[in-house]
C-alpha positions in Angstrom: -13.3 -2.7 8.2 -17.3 -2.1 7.7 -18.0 1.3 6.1 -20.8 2.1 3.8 -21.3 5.3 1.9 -22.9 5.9 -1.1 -22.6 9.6 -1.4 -25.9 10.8 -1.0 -25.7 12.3 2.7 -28.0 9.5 4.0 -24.9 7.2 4.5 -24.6 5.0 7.9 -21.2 4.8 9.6 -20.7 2.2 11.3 -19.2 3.6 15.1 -15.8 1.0 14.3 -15.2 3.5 11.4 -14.5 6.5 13.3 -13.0 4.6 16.5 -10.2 3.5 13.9 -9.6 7.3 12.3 -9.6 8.7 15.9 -6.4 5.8 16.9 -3.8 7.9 14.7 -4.5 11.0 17.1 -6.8 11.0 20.4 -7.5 14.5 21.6 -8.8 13.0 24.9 -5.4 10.7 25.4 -2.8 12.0 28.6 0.4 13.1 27.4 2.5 11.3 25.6 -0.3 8.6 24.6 -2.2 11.0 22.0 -0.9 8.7 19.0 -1.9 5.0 18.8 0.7 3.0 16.6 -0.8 -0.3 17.6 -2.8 -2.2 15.1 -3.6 1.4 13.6 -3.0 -0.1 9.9 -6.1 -1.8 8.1 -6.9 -3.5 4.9 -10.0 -1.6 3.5 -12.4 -2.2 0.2 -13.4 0.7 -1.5 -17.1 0.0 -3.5 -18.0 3.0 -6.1 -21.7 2.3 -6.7 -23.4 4.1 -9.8 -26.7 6.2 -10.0 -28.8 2.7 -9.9 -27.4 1.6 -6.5 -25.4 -1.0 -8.4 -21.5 -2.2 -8.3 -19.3 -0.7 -10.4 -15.9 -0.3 -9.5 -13.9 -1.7 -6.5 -10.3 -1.5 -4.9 -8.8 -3.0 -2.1 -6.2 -1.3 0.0 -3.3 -2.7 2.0 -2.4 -1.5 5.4 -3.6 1.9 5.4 -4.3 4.7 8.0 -6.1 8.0 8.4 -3.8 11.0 8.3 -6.4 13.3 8.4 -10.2 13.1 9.2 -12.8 15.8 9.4 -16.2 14.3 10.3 -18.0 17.7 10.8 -17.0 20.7 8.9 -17.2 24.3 9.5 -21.2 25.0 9.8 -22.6 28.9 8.9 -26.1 29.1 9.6 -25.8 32.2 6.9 -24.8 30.0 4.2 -26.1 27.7 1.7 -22.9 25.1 2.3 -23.5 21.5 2.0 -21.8 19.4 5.2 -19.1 17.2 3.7 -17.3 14.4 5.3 -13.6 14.1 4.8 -11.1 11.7 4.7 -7.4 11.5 3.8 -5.7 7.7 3.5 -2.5 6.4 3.4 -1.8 3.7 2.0 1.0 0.6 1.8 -0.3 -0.5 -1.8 -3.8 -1.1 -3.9 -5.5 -2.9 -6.8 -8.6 -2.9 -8.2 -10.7 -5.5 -8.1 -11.2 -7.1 -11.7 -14.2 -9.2 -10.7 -16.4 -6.4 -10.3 -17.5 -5.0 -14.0 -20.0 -2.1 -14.4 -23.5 -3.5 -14.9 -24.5 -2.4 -18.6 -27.1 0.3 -18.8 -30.7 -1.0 -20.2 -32.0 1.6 -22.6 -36.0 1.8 -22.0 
């Protein structure tokens, strides 16, 4: 499952990505076919990248799903609120990837 995010707002999502959080409920779905159960579990990687773009911590997780998805939140034009993407998983088990080590910081 592509997805890359770095936290900085200028992430690109790749369309698959929201296609797969949409199967658990489709709003647009006739009755009784609003929840896809079929091949709605997926093993992800999850990369955490520090402040210099680089590697630093990674997990894989087994057969998960999205419970609960907000890709755009409430907007107030009167506000100073920062859009923020959400995302809930469930998950069937996870590890952390031991390979990956955080790159040592070079003093200057």
């Amino acid at each position: 499952m592509p997805f890359t995010g770095s936290g900085t707002g200028n992430d690109v999502i790749d369309p698959a990505f929201e296609e797969w959080a949409e199967k658990v409920w489709d709003l647009d779905a006739g009755f009784g076919t609003e929840v896809s159960l079929a091949d709605f579990r997926k093993d992800i990687s999850i990369e955490l990248y520090n402040e210099a773009r680089q590697l630093a911590k990674a997990y894989h997780v087994y057969r998960c799903w999205p419970s609960s998805y907000q890709a755009l939140p409430e907007l107030d034009s009167n506000s100073e609120g920062v859009a923020i993407e959400s995302l809930v998983l469930q998950h069937e088990g996870w590890q952390r990837d031991l390979d990956v080590v955080e790159p040592t910081e070079v003093s200057n």
